[in-house]
C-alpha positions in Angstrom: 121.5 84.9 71.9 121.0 87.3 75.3 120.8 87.2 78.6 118.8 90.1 79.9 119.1 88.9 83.9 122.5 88.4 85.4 124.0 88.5 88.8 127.6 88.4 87.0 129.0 91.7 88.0 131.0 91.0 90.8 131.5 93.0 94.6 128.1 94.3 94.1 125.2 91.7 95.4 124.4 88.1 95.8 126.2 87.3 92.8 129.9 87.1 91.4 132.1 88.3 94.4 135.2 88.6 92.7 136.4 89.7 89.4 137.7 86.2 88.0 134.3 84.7 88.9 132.7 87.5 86.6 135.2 86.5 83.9 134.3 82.7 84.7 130.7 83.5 85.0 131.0 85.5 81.3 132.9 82.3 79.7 129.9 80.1 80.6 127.8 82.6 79.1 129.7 82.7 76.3 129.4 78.6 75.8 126.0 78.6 76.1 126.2 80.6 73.2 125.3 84.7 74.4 126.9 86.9 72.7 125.1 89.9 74.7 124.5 89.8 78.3 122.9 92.3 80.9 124.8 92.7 83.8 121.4 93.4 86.2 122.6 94.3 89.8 120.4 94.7 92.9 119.5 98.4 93.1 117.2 99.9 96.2 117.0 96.2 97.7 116.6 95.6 101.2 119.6 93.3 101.7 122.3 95.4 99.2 123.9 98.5 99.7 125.7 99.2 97.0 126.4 102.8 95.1 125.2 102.9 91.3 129.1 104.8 91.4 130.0 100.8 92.7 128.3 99.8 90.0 129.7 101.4 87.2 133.5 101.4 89.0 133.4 97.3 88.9 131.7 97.3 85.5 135.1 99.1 84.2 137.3 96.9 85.8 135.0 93.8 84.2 135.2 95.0 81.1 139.5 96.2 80.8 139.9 92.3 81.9 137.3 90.3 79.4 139.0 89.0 76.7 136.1 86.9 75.0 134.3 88.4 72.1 130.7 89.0 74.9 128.9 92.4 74.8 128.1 93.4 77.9 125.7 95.8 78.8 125.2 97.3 82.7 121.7 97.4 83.5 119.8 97.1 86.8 117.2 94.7 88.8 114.9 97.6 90.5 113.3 96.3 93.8 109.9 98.2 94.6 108.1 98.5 97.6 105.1 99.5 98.5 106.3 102.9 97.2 108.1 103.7 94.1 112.0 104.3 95.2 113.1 107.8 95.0 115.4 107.1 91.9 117.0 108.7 89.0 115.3 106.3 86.7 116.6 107.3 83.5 120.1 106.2 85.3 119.1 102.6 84.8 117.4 102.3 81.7 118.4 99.9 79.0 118.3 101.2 75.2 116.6 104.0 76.7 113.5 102.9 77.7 113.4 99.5 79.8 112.9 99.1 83.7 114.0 95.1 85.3 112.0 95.4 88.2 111.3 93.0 91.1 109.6 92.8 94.3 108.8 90.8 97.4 107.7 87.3 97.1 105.6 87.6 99.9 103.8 90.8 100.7 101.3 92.4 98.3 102.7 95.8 97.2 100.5 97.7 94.7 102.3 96.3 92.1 99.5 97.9 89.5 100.0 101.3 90.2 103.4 101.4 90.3 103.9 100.1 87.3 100.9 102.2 85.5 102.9 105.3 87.0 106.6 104.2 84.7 104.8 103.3 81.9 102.8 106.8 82.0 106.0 108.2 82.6 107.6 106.7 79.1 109.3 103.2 80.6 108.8 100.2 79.1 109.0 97.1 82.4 110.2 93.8 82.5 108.7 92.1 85.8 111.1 89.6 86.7 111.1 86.4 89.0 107.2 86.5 87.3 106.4 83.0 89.4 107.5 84.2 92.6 104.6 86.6 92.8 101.5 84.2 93.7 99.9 87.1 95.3 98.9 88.2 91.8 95.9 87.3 90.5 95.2 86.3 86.9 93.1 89.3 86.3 96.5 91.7 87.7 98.4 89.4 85.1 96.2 90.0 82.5 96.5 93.8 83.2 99.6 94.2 83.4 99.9 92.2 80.2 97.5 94.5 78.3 99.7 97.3 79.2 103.1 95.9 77.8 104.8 94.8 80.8 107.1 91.9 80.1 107.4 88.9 82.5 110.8 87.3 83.0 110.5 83.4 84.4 113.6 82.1 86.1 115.7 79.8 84.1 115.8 76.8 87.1 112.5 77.1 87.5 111.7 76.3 84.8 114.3 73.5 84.1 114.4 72.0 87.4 111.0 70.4 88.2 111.8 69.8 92.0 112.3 73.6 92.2 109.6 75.6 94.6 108.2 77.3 91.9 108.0 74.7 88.8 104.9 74.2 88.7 104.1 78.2 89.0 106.2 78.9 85.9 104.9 76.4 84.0 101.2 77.4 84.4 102.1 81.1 83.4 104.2 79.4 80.4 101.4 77.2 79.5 99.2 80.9 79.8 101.6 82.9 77.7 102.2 84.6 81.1 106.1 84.0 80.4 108.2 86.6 78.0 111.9 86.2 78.6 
């Protein structure tokens, strides 16, 4: 079993802020029974600042002091705007060909095009935090779904039913709406 949506590396966002809570973070994973997790930190979000050179730095210091038998594998959660970032993209690929991308809960970005643009390009997208983004309609969903794009519900959402968006996840579960 995987995780493919992780705030475990640690200095680098809203997640883990020191190394032993990576390593405690890891060992819960580990319980749970992942042998492979994605280490996804925020990359070109408005509220962290952090160098991919940050990323990779605190990735090597993760992985001299784990000492459970966990793969881990340093990825990235892309925030997009209403323009595609000026990134290296290629720099936070997984196997080579998958984006984790995310965007505002709120304000209607075209979402569409942006994603049309990576897959012409060669990228394969996960869209993740899927029930945050009411703004989509069912026909965008659709859409994107034709085209391959992956949607990632959040784990308490779904398991927590006094969660604000429950009852979101659980009608794109109920449509097939929800990949990972």
């Amino acid at each position: 079993m995987m995780d493919c949506h992780t705030h475990i590396l640690f200095g680098v966002d809203d997640g883990a802020k020191t190394l032993e809570e990576s390593l405690a973070m890891l060992q819960l994973q580990y319980d749970f029974g992942h042998q492979h997790v994605y280490l996804t930190p925020h990359v070109n979000h408005p509220f962290q600042k952090v160098t991919r050179e940050q990323h990779h730095q605190n990735f090597q210091k993760l992985q001299q002091a784990l000492t459970i038998p966990v793969q881990c594998t340093l990825w990235a959660e892309i925030y997009v705007g209403y323009t595609l970032p000026d990134l290296l993209w290629d720099d936070y690929l997984v196997h080579g060909c998958a984006l984790l991308l995310e965007t505002s809960p709120q304000t209607p970005i075209p979402l569409l095009d942006h994603c049309f643009e990576l897959i012409q390009r060669g990228y394969r997208i996960i869209l993740a935090h899927i029930e945050r983004y009411a703004w989509l309609s069912w026909e965008d969903l659709q859409t994107l779904k034709e085209w391959g794009v992956l949607f990632q519900g959040n784990r308490r959402a779904y398991l927590e039913k006094k969660h604000p968006t429950h009852a979101q996840v659980m009608r794109l579960w109920k449509r097939g709406y929800v990949d990972i």
